[in-house]
Every structure is written in C-alpha cells, then in structure tokens.
C-alpha positions in Angstrom: 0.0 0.0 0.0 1.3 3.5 -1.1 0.4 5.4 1.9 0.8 9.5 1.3 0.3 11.8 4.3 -0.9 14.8 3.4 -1.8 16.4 7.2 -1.8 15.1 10.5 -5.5 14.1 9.9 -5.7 12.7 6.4 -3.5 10.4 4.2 -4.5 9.1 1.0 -3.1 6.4 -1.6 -4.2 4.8 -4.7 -6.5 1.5 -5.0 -5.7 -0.1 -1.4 -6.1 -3.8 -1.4 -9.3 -5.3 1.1 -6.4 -7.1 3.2 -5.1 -3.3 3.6 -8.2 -2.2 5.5 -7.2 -4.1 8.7 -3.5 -2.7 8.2 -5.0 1.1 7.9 -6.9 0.2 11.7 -3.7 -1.0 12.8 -1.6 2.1 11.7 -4.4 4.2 13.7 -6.6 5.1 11.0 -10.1 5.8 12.3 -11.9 6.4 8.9 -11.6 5.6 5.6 -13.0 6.9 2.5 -13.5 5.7 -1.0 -13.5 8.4 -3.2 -13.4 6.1 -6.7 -16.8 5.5 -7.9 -17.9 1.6 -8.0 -18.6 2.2 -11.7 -14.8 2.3 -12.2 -14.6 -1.2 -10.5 -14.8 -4.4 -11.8 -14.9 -6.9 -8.9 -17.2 -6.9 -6.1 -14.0 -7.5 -3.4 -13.1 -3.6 -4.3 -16.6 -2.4 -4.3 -17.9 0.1 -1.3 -20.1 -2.4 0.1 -17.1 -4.7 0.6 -14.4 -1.8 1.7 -17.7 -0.5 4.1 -17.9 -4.3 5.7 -14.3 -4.4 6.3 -14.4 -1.3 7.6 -16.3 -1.8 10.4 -14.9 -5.1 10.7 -11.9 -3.7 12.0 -13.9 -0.8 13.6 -13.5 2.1 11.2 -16.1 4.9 10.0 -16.4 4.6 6.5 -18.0 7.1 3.5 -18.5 6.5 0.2 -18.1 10.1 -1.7 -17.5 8.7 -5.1 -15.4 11.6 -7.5 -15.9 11.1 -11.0 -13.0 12.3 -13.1 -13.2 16.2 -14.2 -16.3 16.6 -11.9 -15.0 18.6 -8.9 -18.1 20.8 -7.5 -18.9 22.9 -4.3 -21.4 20.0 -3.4 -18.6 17.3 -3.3 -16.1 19.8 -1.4 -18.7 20.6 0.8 -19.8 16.8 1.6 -15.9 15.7 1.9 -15.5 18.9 4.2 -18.7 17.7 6.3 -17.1 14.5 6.2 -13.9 15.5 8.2 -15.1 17.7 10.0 -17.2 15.1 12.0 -15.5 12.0 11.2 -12.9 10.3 13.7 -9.5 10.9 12.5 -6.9 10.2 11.3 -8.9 9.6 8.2 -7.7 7.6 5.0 -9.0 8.6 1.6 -8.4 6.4 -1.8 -9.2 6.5 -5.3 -7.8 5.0 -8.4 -4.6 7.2 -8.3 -5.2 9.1 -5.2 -5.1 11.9 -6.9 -8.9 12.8 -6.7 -9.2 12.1 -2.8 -5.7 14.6 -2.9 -7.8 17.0 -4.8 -10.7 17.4 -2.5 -7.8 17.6 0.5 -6.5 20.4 -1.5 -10.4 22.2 -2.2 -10.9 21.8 1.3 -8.0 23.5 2.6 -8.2 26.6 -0.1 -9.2 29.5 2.0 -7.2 27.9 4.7 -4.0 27.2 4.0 -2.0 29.2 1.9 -2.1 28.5 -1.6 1.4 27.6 -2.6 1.4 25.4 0.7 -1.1 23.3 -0.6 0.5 22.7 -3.7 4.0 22.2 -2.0 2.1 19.6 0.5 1.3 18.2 -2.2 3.7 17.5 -4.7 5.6 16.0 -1.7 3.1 13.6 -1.1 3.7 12.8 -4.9 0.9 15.0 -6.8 1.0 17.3 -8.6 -1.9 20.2 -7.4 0.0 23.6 -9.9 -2.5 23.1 -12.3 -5.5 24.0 -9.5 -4.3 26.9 -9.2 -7.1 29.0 -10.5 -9.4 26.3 -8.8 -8.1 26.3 -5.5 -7.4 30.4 -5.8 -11.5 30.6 -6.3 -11.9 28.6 -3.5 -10.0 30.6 -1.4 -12.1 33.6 -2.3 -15.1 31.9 -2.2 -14.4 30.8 1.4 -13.5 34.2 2.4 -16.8 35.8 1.2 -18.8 32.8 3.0 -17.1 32.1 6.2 
C-alpha cells in the first residue's frame, strides 16, 4: 500500500487492497473513505459495500463520496469537508490514483492554508496540485466571502 500523508488528519493512496483495511486500523486510522466510484470497478471485493464491511470489521467509519474524473463541484467539497469535519481521524481517503481524494484535501484546505502550501504539501506527497491553481485560488475567495 502506497500510503501518502498529506496532514496530520488525512492520508490518502491509490487502489488499497481489502487485506489493507485491517493494516489502515492498525496504523491508527479511524476512517476511511472511498473516493473512486464503483462504476470504475470491476470486482465486487473492491466495491464500497465490501471496503464498508471491512471497515467496520476492524472498527473504522467509513464514507462512500464517489469523484468522477473532471467533476469537482462545491457539493462534493462541501460533503468531503462535512465529512472530516465530524468523522474520527486520522482519516484515509483512496481512489484510483489518489489523486482525486488529494484534490478534495487540497479544495478543502483553499481559503485555509496558503495557496502555494497546498501545492508544495502536495507535490511531496507525490501530486501534482500547480494546475488547480485557479481552482483552488477561487476557492480561497469563495471561502473568504462565506465564512
């Protein structure tokens, strides 16, 4: 498992395995998240309702915020925000890449953390966030107008 921490309260990685989920509670991890939709998956062991089982198998919150590619909206930011702010942490986020549950770190963070920070956090987690730029800038502003 390619595990890539991007605070103190949330890591993320690409395609973890079902046999990782028990690791991830070992390692401390007190939620995970599946942000790759089950559309992108062909076998059931991979699927959310299998990840969700295993889960809270090895007593975990789990959420299923599925991010289809080149569909990043306030309602998804706004639901993975929700998310950690009430979820136990450290939380755990996956996708195919990672790069999508990194994204929504990144959009949640806009506003809070400065820009270039994010992108620097980042890139050293292995992803590259210079392109969202003008994403995250908006979200900054946006954030500053509404709280």
């Amino acid at each position: 498992m390619d595990h890539r921490k991007l605070s103190d309260h949330f890591s993320v990685a690409p395609q973890i395995e079902p046999e990782d989920v028990a690791k991830l509670a070992e390692m401390g991890f007190r939620t995970l998240i599946t942000n790759r939709p089950d559309e992108e998956i062909e076998d059931e062991e991979h699927r959310s309702a299998n990840m969700a089982s295993l889960a809270a198998k090895h007593g975990m919150n789990y959420h299923y915020l599925p991010y289809y590619p080149g569909e990043m909206t306030f309602d998804l930011v706004a639901d993975y925000e929700a998310i950690m702010k009430s979820a136990p942490k450290p939380a755990f986020g996956y996708c195919r890449s990672g790069t999508r549950s990194s994204h929504l770190w990144g959009m949640s963070q806009a506003g809070l953390m400065e820009l270039d920070k994010i992108v620097e956090t980042a890139a050293n987690a292995g992803y590259d966030h210079s392109s969202l730029m003008p994403v995250l800038k908006f979200y900054a502003t946006r954030r500053g107008k509404n709280g």
